[in-house]
TORFI-963568 format. One line per field, with one value per atom (N, C-alpha, C): atom name; x, y, z; residue number from 1. Coordinates in steps of 0.001 Angstrom, whole numbers, m for minus. Atoms other than C-alpha are relative to their C-alpha. Layout:
! TORFI-963568
name <- (CA:...)
x <- (X:...)
y <- (Y:...)
z <- (Z:...)
resi <- (NUM:...)
This chain:
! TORFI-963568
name <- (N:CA:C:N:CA:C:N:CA:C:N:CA:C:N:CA:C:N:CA:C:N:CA:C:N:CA:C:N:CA:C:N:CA:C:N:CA:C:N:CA:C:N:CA:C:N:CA:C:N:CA:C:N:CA:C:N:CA:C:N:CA:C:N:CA:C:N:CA:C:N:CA:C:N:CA:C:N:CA:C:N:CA:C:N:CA:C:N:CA:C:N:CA:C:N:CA:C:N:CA:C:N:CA:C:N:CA:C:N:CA:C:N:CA:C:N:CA:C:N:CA:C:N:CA:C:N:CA:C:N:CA:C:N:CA:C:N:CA:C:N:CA:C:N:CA:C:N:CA:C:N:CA:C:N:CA:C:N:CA:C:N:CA:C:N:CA:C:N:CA:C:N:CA:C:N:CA:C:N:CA:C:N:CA:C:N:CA:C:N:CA:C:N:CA:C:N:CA:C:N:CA:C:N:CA:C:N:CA:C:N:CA:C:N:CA:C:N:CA:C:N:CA:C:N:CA:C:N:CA:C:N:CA:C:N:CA:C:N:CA:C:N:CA:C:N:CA:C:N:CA:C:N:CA:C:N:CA:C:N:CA:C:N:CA:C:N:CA:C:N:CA:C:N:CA:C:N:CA:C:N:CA:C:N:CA:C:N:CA:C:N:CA:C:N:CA:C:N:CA:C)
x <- (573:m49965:m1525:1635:m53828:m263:570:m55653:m1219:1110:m57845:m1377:1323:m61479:m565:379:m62149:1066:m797:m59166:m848:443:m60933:m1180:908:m63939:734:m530:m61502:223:m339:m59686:m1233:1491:m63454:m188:425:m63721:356:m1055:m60788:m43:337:m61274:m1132:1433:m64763:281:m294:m63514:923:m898:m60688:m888:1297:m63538:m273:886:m65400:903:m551:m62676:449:m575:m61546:m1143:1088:m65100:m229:19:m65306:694:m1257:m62039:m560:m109:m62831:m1468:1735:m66763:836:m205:m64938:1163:m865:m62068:m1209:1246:m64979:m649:799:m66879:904:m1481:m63320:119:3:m63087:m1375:1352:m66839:218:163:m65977:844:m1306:m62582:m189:316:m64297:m957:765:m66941:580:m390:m64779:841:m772:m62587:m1154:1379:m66211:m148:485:m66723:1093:m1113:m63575:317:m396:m63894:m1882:1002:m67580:m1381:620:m69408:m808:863:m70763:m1296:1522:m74352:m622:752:m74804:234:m183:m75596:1192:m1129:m72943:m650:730:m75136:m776:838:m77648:219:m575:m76035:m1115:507:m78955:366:m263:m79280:m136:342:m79126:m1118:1166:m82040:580:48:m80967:m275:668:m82607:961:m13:m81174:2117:m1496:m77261:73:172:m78097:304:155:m78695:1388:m1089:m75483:573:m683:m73469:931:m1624:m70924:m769:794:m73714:522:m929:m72678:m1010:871:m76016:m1475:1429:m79557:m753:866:m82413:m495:916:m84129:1306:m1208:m80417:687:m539:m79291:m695:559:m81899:m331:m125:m81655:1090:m1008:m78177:2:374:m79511:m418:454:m81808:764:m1160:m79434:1058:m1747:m76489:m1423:1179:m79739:m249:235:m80516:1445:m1889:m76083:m141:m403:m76611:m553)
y <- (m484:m1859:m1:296:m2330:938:m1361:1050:m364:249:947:714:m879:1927:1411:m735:3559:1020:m1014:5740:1298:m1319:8628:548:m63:8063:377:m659:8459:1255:m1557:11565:1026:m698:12845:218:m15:12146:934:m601:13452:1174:m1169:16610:875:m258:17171:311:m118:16534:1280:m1238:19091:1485:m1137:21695:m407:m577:21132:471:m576:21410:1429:m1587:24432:1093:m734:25779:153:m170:25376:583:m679:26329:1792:m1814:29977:65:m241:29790:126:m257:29332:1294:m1339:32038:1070:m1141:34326:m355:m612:33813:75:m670:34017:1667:m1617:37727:707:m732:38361:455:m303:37566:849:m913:39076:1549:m1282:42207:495:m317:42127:297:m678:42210:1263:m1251:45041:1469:m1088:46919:m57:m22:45992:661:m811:47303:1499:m1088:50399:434:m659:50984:m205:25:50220:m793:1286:46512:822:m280:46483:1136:m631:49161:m88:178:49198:619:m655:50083:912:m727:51088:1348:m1143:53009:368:m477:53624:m157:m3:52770:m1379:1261:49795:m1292:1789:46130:m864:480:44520:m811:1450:42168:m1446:1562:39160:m465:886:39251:239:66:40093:m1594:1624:36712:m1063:1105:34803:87:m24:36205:1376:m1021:37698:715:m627:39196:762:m917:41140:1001:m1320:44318:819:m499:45226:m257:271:45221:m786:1032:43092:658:m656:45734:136:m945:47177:m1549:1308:43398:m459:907:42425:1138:m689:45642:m39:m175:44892:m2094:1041:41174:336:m96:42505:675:m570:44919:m1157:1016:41966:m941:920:39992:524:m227:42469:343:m570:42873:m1518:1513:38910:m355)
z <- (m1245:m16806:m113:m284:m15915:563:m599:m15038:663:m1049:m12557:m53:803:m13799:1277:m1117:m10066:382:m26:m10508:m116:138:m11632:1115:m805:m9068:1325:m1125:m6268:m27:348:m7911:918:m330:m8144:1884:m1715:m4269:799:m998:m3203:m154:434:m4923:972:m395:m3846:1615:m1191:m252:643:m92:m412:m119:242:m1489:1115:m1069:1096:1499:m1471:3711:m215:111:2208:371:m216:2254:1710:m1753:6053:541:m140:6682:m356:236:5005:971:m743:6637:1833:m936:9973:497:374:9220:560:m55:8531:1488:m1454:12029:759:m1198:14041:m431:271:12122:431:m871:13122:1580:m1659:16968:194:25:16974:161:785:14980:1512:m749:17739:1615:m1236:21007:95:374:19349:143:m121:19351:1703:m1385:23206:442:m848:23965:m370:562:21796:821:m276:23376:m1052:802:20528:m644:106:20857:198:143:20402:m998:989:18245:m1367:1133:14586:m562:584:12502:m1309:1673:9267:1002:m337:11665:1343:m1014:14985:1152:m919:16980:740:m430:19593:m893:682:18549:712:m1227:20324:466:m847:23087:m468:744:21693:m1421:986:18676:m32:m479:19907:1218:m705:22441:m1110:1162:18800:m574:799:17024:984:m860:19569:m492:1103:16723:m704:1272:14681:235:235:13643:m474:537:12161:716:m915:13921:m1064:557:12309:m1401:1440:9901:m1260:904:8296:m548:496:8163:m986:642:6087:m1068:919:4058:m622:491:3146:m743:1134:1814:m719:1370:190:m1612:884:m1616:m1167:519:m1990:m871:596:m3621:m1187:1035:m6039:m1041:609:m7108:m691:823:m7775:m527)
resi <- (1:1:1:2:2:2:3:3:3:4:4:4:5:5:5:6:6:6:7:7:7:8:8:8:9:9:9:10:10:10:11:11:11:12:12:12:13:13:13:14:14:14:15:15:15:16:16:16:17:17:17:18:18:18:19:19:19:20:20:20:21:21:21:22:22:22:23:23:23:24:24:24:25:25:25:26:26:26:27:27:27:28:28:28:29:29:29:30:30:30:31:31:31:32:32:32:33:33:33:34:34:34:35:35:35:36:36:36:37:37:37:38:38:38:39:39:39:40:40:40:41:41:41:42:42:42:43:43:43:44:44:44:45:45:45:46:46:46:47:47:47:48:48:48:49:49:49:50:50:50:51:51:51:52:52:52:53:53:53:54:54:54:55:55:55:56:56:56:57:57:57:58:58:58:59:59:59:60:60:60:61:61:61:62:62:62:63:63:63:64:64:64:65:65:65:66:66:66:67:67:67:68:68:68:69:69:69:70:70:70:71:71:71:72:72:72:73:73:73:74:74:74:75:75:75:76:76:76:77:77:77:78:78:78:79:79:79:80:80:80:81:81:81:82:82:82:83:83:83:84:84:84:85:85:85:86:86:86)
């Protein structure tokens, strides 16, 4: 039998490809549970406001990511946080 030198280069491909659909696959999972998460808040009263600090969400930036759950300052206090865990 004659092995085919580009055997393993496909493998490699196919692999690589499966990753990435899987990676999308969970990346799009995750923003269906954001929106989901977010009309369960409109219907409980509670869209727009922060969840960490309970005040408003500014307009502008609920227009950009209509699923936030966190206002601009508390969002970027909870990177910085997850920044200093990694």
């Amino acid at each position: 039998m004659v092995r085919n030198p580009y055997q393993p280069m496909r493998i490699d491909r196919q692999a690589m490809r499966s990753a990435t659909l899987l990676a999308e696959l969970s990346a799009e999972e995750s923003a269906l549970m954001e929106v989901e998460a977010a009309l369960v808040r409109l219907q409980n009263g509670t869209y727009g406001f922060c969840e960490e600090t309970g005040e408003p969400i500014s307009t502008t930036r609920l227009k950009v990511i209509p699923w936030t759950r966190y206002s601009r300052a508390a969002a970027a206090r909870r990177e910085q946080s997850r920044r200093k865990v990694n």
